[in-house]
PAKOL-979369 format. One line per 5 residues: number of its first residue (from 0); their letters; for each residue z, y, x of N, C-alpha, C. Coordinates in nm, 4 decimals, padded with zeros to 6 digits. Each point is the difference from the previous one (the first is absolute). Example, Ala and Ser with C-alpha at 12.3 -4.5 7.8 and 13.67 -1.06 7.14 Angstrom:
0 = AS = 00.7800:-00.5690:01.3190:00.0000:00.1190:-00.0890:00.0000:00.1200:00.0900; -00.0720:00.1050:-00.0350:00.0060:00.1190:00.0820:00.0730:00.1090:-00.0770
end
This chain:
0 = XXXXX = 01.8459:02.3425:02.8786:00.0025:00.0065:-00.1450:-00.1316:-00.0557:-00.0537; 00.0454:-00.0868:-00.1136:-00.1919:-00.0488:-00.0322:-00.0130:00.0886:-00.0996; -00.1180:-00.0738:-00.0713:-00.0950:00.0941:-00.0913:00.0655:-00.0430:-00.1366; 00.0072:00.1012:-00.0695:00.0381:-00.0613:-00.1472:-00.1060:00.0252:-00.0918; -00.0351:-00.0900:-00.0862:-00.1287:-00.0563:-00.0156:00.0802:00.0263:-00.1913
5 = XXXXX = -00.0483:00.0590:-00.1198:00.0744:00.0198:-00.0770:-00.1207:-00.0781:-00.1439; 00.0665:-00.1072:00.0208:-00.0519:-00.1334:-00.1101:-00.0679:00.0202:-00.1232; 00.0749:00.1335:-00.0540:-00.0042:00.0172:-00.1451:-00.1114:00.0348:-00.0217; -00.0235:00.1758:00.0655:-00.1023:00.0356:00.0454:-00.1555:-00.0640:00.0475; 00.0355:-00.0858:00.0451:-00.1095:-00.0658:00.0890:-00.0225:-00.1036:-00.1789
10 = XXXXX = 00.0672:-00.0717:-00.0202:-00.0505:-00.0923:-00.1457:-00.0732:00.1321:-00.1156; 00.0970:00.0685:-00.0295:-00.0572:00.0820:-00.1152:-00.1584:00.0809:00.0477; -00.0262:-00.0016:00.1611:-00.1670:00.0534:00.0595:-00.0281:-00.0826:-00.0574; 00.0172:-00.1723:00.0197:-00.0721:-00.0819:-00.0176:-00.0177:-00.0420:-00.0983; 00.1171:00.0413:-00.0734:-00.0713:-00.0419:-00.1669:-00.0920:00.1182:-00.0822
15 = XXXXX = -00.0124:00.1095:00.0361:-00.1064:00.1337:00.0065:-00.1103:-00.0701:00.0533; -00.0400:-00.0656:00.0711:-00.1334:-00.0178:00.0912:-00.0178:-00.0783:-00.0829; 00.0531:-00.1235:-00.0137:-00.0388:-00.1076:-00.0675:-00.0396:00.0080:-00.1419; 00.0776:00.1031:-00.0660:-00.0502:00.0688:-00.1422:-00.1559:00.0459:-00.0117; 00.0057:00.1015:00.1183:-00.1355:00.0521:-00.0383:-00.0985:-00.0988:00.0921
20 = XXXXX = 00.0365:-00.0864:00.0170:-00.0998:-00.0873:00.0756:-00.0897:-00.0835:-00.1299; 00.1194:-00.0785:-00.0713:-00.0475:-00.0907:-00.1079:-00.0734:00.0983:-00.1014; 00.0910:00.1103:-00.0524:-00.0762:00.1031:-00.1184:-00.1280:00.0175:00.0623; -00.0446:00.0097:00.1139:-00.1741:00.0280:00.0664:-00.0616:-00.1434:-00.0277; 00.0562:-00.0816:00.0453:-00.0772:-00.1462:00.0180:00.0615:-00.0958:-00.0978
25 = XXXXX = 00.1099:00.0122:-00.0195:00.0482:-00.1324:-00.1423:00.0293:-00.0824:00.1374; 00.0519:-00.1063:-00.0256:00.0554:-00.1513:00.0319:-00.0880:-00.1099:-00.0143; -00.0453:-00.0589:00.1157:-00.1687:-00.0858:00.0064:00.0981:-00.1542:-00.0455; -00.0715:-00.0619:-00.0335:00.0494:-00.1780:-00.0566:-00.0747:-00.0018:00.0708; 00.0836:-00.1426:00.0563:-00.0154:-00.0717:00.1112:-00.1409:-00.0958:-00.1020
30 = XXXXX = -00.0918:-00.0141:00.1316:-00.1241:-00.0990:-00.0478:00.0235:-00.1245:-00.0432; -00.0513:-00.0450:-00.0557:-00.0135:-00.0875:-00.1110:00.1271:-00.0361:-00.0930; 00.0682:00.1278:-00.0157:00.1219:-00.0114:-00.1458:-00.0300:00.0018:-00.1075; -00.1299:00.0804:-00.0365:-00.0272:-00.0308:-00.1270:-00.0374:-00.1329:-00.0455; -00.1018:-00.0795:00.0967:-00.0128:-00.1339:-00.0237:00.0780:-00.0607:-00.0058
35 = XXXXX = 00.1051:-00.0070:00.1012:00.0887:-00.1263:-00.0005:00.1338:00.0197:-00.1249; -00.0330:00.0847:-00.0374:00.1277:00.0685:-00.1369:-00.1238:-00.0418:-00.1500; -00.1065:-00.0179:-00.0202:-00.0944:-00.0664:-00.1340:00.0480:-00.1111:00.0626; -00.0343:-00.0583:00.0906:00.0365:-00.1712:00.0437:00.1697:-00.0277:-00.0028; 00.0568:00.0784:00.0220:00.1490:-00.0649:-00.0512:00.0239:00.0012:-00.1295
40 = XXXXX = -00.0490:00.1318:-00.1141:-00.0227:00.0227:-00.0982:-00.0492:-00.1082:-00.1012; -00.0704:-00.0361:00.0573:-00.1399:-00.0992:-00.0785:00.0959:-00.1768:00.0108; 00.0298:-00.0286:00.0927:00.1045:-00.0995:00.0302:00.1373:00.0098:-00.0343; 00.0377:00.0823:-00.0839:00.1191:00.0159:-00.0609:00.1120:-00.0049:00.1006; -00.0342:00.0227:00.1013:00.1419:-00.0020:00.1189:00.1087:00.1185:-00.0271
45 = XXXXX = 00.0954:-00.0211:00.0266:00.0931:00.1139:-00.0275:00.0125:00.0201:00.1337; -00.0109:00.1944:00.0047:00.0346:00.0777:00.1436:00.0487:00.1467:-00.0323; 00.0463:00.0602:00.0899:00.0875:00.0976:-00.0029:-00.0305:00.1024:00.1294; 00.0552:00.1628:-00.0131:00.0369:00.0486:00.1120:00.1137:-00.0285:00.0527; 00.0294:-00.0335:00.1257:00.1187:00.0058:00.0315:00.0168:00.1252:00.1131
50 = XXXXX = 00.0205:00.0815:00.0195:00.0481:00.0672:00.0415:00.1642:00.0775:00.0918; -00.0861:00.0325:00.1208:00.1172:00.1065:00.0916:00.0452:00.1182:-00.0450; -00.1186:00.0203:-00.0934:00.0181:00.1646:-00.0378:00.0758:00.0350:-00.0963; 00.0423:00.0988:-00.0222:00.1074:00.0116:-00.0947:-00.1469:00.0217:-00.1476; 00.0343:-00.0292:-00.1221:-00.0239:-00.0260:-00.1066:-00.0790:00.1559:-00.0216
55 = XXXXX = 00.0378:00.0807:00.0132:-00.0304:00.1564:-00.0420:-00.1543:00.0270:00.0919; 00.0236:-00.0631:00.1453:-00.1095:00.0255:00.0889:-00.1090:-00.0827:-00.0360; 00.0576:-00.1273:-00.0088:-00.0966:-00.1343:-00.0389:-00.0944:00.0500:-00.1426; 00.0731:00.0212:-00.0965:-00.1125:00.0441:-00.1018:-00.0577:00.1172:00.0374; 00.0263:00.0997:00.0475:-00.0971:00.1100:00.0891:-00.1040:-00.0257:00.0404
60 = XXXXX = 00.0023:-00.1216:00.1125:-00.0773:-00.0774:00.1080:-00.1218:-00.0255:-00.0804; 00.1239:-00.0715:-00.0761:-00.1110:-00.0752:-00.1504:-00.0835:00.0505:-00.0933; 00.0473:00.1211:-00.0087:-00.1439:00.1169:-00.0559:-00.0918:00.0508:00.0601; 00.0549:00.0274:00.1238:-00.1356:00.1121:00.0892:-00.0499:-00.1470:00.0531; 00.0170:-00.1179:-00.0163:-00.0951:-00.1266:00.0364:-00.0924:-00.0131:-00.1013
65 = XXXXX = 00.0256:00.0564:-00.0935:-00.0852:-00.0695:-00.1401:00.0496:-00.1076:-00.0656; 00.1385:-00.0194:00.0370:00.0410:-00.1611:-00.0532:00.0918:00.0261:-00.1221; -00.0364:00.0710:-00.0644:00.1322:00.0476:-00.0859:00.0062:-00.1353:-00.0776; 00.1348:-00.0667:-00.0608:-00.0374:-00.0715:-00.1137:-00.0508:-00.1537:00.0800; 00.0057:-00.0072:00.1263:-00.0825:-00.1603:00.0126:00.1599:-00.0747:00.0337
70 = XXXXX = 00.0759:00.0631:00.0632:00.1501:-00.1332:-00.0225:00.0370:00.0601:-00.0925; 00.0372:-00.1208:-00.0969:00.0696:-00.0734:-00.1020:00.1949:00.0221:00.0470; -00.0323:-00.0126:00.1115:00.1291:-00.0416:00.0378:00.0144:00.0397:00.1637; 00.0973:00.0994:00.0543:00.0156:00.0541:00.0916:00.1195:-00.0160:00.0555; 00.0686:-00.0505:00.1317:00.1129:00.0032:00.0567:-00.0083:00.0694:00.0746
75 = XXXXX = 00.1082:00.1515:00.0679:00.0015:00.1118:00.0582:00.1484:-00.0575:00.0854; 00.0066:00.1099:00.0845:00.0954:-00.0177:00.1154:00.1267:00.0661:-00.0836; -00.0138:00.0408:-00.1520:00.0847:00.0645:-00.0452:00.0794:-00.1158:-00.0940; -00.0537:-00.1159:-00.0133:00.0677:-00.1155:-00.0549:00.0588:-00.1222:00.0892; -00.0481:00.0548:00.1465:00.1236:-00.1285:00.0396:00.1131:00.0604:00.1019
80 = XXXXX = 00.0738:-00.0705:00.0523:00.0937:00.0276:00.0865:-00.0926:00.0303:00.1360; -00.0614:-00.0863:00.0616:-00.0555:00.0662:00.1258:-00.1318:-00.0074:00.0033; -00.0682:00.0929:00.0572:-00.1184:-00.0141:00.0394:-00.0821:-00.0894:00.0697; -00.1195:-00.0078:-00.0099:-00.1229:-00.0815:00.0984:00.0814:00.0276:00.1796; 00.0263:-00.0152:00.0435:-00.0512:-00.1744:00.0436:00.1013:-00.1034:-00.0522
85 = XXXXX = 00.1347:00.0357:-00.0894:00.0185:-00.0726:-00.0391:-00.0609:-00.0633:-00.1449; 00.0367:-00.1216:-00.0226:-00.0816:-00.1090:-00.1036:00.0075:00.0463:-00.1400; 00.0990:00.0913:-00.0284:00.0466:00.0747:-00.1428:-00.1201:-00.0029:-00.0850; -00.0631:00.0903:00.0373:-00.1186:00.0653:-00.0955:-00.0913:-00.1562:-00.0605; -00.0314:-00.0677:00.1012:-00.0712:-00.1053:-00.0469:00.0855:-00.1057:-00.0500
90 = XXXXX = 00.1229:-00.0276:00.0113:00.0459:-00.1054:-00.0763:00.0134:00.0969:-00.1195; 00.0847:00.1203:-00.0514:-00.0417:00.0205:-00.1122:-00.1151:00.0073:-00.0882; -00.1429:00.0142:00.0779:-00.1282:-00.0279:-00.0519:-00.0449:-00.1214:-00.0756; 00.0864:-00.0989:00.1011:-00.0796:-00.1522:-00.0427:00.1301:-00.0204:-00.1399; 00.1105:00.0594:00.0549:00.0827:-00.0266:-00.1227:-00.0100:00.0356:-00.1415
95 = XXXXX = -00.0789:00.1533:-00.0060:-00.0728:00.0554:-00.0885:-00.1060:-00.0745:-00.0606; -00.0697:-00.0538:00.0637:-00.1262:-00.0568:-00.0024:-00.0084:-00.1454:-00.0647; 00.1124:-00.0608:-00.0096:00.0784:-00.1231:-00.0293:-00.0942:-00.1085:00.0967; -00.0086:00.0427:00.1681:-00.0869:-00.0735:00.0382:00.0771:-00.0517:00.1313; 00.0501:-00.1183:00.0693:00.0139:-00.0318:00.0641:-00.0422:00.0597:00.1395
100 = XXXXX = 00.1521:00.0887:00.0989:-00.1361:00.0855:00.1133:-00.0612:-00.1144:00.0369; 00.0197:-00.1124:00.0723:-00.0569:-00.0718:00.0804:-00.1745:-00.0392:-00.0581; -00.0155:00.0066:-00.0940:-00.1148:00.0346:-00.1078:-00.0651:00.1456:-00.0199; 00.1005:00.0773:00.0910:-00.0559:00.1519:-00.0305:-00.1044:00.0410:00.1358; -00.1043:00.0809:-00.0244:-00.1039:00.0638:00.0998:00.0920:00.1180:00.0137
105 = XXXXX = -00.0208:00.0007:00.1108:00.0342:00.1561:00.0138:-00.0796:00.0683:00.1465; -00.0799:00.1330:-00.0412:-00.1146:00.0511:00.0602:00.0774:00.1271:00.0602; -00.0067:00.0497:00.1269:00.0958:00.0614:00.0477:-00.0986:00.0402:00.1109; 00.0116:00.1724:00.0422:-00.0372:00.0519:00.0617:00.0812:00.0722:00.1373; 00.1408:-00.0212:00.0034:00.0570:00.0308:00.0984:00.1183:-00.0916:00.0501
110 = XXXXX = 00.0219:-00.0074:00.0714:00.0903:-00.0681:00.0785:00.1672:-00.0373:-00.0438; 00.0344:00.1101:-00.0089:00.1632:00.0053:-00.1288:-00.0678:-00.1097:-00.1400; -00.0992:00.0236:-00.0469:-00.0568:-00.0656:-00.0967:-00.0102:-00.1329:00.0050; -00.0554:-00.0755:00.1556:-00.0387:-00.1561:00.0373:00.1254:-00.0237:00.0069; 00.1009:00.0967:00.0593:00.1484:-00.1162:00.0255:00.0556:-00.0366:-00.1266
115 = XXXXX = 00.0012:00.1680:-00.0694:00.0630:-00.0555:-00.1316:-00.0342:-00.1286:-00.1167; -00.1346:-00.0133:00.0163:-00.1120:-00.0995:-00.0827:00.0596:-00.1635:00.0622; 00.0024:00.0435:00.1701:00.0437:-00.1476:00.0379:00.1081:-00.0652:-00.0096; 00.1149:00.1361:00.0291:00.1651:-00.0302:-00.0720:00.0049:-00.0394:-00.1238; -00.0329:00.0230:-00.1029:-00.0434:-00.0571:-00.1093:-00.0476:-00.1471:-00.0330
120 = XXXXX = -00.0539:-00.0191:00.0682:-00.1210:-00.1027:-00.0119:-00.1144:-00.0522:-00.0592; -00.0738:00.1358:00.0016:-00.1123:00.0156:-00.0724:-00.1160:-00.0163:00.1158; -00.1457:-00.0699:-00.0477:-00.0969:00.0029:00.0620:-00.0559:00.1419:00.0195; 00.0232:00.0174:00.1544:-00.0526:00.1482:00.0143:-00.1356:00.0216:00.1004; -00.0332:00.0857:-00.0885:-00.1465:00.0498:00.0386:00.0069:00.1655:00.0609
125 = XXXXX = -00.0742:-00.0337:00.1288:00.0481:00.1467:00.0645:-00.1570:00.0799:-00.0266; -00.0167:00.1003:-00.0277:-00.1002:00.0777:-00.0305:00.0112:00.1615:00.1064; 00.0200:-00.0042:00.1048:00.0355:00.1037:00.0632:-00.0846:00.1326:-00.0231; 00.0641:00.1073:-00.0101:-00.0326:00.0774:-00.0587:-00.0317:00.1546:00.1393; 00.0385:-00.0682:00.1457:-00.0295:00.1224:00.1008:-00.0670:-00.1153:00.0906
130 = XXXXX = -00.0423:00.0260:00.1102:-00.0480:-00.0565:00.0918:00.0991:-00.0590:00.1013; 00.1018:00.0367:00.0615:00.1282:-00.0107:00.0368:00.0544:-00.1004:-00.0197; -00.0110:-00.1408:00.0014:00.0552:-00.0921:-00.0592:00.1595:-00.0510:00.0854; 00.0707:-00.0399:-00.0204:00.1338:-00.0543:00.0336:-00.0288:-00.1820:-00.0067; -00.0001:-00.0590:00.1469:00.0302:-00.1263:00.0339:00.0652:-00.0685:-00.0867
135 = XXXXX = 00.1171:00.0489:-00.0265:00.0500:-00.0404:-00.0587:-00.0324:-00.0543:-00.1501; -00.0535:00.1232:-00.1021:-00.0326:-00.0098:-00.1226:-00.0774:-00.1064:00.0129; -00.1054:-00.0388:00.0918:-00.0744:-00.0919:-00.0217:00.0529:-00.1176:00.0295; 00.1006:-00.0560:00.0597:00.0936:-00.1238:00.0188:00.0438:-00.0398:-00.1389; 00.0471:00.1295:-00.0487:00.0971:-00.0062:-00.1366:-00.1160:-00.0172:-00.1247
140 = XXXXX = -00.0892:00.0495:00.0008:-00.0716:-00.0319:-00.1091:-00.0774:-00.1269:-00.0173; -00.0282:-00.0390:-00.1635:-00.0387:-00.1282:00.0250:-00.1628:00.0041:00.0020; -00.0832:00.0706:00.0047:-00.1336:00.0473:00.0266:-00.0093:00.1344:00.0086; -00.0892:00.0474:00.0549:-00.0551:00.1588:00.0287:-00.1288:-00.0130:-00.0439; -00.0264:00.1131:-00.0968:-00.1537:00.0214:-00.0477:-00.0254:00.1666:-00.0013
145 = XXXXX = -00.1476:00.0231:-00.0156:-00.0443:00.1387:00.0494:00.0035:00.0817:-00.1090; -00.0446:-00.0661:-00.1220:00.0629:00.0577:-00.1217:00.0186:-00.0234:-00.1225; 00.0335:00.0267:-00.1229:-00.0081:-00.0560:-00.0809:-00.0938:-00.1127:-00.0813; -00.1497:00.0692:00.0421:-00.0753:-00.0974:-00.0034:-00.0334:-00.1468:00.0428; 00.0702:-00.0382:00.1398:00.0002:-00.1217:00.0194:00.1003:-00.0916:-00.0580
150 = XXXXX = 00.1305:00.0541:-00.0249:00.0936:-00.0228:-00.0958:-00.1064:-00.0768:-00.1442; -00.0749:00.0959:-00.0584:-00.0509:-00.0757:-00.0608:-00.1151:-00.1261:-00.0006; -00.0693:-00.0139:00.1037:-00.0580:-00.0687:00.0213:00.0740:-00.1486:00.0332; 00.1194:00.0353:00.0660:00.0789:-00.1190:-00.0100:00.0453:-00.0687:-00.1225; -00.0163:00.0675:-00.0586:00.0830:-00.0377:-00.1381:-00.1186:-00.0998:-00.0255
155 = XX = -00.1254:00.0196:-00.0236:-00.1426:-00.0075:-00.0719:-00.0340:-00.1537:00.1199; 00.0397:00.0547:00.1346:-00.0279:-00.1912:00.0811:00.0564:-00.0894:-00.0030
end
């Protein structure tokens, strides 16, 4: 007989831990977002969240980050048919965006994220976010950078 392992339980610990984790510490931005968000700002580029998360969590995220109020414009896993890794979320982005994907950046920290960006066909930028990296993601992506900050420096060479 195996072990029965009871899912529900085990998510709702984890969304308890994870609660009082952020209420102690808040949600850190990734290095150099504030810069590279005045520099998209300042260049009139149009950008967006696009998002896995469902809409309710995402603006959550988006408060205990300090970001309340910085997208204009947000796509959640609650407006398309399928999720990251499929291309959904970001073709509705660029479609939103009235921007051609193949013209669209898209900055992506996990793996479901690079496929979906590449199914799409958006220039994707992998920003990995654990140490753990997947062979793969890095085949599939069209550069890897350490963090937001070099993102911007590219822009600027």
């Amino acid at each position: 007989m195996g072990l029965i392992f009871d899912l529900p339980r085990f998510n709702q610990t984890a969304s308890i831990v994870w609660r009082n984790h952020v209420n102690q510490h808040g949600i850190e931005v990734k290095c150099g977002f504030n810069e590279l968000l005045a520099f998209i700002v300042q260049q009139s580029l149009p950008y967006c969240l696009a998002t896995n998360s469902r809409a309710i969590n995402a603006l959550e995220c988006l408060e205990l980050a300090g970001l309340t109020n910085i997208f204009s414009t947000i796509i959640s896993r609650d407006e398309v048919a399928h999720g990251k890794p499929a291309p959904d979320i970001f073709l509705k982005a660029a479609e939103i965006l009235q921007v051609p994907i193949e013209q669209c950046l898209v900055l992506e920290d996990s793996h479901a994220g690079v496929v979906a960006a590449k199914l799409a066909g958006a220039f994707t930028v992998f920003i990995p976010s654990t140490l753990s990296i997947d062979p793969l993601t890095l085949e599939l992506c069209d550069v890897m950078m350490s963090d937001l900050g070099n993102v911007l420096e590219s822009f600027r060479a």
